[in-house]
N, C-alpha and C positions, 0 to 999 in steps of 0.2 A: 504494500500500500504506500502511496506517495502523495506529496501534497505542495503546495510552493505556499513560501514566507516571502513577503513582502518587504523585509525590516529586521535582516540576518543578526545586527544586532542587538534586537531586541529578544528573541528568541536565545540565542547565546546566553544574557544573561537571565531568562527565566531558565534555559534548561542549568545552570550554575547552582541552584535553589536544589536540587539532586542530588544525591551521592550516586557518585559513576567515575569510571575513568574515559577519559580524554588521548585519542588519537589520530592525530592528526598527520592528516596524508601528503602525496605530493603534490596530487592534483588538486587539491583546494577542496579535499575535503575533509569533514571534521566528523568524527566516529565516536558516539557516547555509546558506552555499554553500560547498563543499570544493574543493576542488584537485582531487578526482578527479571532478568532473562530480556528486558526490550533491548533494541541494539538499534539507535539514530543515526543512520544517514544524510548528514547535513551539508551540501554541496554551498560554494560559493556564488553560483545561481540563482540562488534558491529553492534550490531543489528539497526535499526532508525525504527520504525514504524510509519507511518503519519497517524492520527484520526482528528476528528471533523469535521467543515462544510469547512475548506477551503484548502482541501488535494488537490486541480488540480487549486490553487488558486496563486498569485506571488511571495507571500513569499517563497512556499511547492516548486516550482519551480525554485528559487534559490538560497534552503536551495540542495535541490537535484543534481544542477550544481557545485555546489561548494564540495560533498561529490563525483561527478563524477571527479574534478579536483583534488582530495586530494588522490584518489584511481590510478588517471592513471599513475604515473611512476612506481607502485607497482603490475599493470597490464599485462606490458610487456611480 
């Protein structure tokens, strides 16, 4: 599942608010892995791609509400 962020760093620092580690690639992307098994895919893009076991799980949910909120006055 994928999704695009309007406002990379704002997302950055909500996903900061998490315990995870941080790995970041060469291609400009940046890979959170959480404690409950999600694993972010966050492209310089804006690209967010959600991997591992807990993509439909509470976290993925609102990491994705808060990427919905960061995008809506940009929407109109």
């Amino acid at each position: 599942m994928s999704s695009k962020c309007l406002k990379l760093d704002l997302l950055k620092t909500f996903l900061g608010n998490f315990e995870h580690t941080l790995d970041n690639k060469p291609n400009g992307q940046s890979m959170y892995t959480f404690t409950n098994g999600l694993v972010l895919n966050v492209y310089e893009t804006g690209s967010v791609v959600f991997q591992g076991s807990e993509t439909d799980g509470t976290l993925a949910k609102q990491i994705r509400a808060f990427i919905d909120s960061v995008n809506a006055p940009f929407l109109k």
